[in-house]
C-alpha positions as CSV (number, residue, x, y, z in Angstrom):
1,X,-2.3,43.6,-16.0
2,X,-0.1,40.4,-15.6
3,X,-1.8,37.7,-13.2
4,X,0.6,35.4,-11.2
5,X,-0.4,32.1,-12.6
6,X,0.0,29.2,-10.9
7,X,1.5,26.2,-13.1
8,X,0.3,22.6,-12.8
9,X,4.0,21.2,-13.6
10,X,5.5,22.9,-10.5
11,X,2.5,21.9,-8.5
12,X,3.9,18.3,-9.6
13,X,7.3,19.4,-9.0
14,X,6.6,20.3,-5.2
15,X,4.8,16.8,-5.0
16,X,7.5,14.8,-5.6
17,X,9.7,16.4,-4.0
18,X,7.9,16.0,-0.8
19,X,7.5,12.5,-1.3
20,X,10.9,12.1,-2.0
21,X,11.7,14.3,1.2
22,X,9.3,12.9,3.8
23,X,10.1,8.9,2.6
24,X,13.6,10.0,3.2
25,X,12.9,11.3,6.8
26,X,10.9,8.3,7.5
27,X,13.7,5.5,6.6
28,X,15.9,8.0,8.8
29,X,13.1,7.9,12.0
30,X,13.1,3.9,11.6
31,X,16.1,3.7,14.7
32,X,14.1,6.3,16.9
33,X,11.4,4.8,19.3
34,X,9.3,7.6,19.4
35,X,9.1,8.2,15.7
36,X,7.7,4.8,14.8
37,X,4.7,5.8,13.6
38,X,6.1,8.0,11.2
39,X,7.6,4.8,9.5
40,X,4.2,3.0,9.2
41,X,2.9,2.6,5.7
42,X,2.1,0.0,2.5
43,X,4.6,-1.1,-0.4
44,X,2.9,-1.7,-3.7
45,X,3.7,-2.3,-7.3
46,X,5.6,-5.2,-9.5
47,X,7.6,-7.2,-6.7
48,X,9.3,-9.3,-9.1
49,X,10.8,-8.0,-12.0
50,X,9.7,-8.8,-15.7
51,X,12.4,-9.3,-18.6
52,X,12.2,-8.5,-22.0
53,X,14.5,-10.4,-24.3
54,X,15.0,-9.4,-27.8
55,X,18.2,-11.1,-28.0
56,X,20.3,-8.2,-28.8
57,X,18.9,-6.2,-26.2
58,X,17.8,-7.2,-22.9
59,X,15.4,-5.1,-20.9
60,X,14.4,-5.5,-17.1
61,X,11.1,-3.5,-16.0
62,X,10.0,-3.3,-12.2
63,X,8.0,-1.0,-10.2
64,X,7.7,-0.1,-6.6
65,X,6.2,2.6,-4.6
66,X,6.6,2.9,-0.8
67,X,4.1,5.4,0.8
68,X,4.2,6.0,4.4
69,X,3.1,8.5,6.8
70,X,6.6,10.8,6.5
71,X,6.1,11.2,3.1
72,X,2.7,12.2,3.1
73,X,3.0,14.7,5.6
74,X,6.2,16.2,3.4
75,X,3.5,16.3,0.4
76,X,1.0,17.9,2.7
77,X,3.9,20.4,3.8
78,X,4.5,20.5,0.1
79,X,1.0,21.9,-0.7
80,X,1.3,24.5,1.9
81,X,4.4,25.6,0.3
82,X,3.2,25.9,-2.9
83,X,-0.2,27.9,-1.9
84,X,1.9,30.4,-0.3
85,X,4.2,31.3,-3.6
């Protein structure tokens, strides 16, 4: 009898893609008044960037992660999405 499994990668899948979603909506509610609290969250990660020269090849590495209240409520949205498949 074939089980309907549910896959970890997808899970991860539907994650992102409400981060992505709900960090979009909330650089979109900055101009409204009465979504300002959707915009409130932390920046983290490597502000400035750090080079790597091997003088044939030059490589630039930085890092940044913006969380804010939009984009955890699209992965929370996300969740309920992917319990219901």
């Amino acid at each position: 009898m074939a089980t309907k499994e549910k896959n970890f990668w997808i899970l991860l899948v539907f994650l992102l893609s409400g981060l992505v979603v709900g960090g979009l909506l909330g650089i979109l509610a900055e101009g409204i008044n009465w979504l300002w609290w959707l915009t409130y969250g932390q920046s983290f990660g490597i502000t400035s960037p750090v080079t790597l020269d091997l003088s044939v090849l030059k490589i630039t590495f930085s890092f940044m992660i913006k969380i804010n209240i939009a984009s955890i409520l699209g992965m929370a949205i996300s969740i309920l999405i992917y319990r219901k498949i």
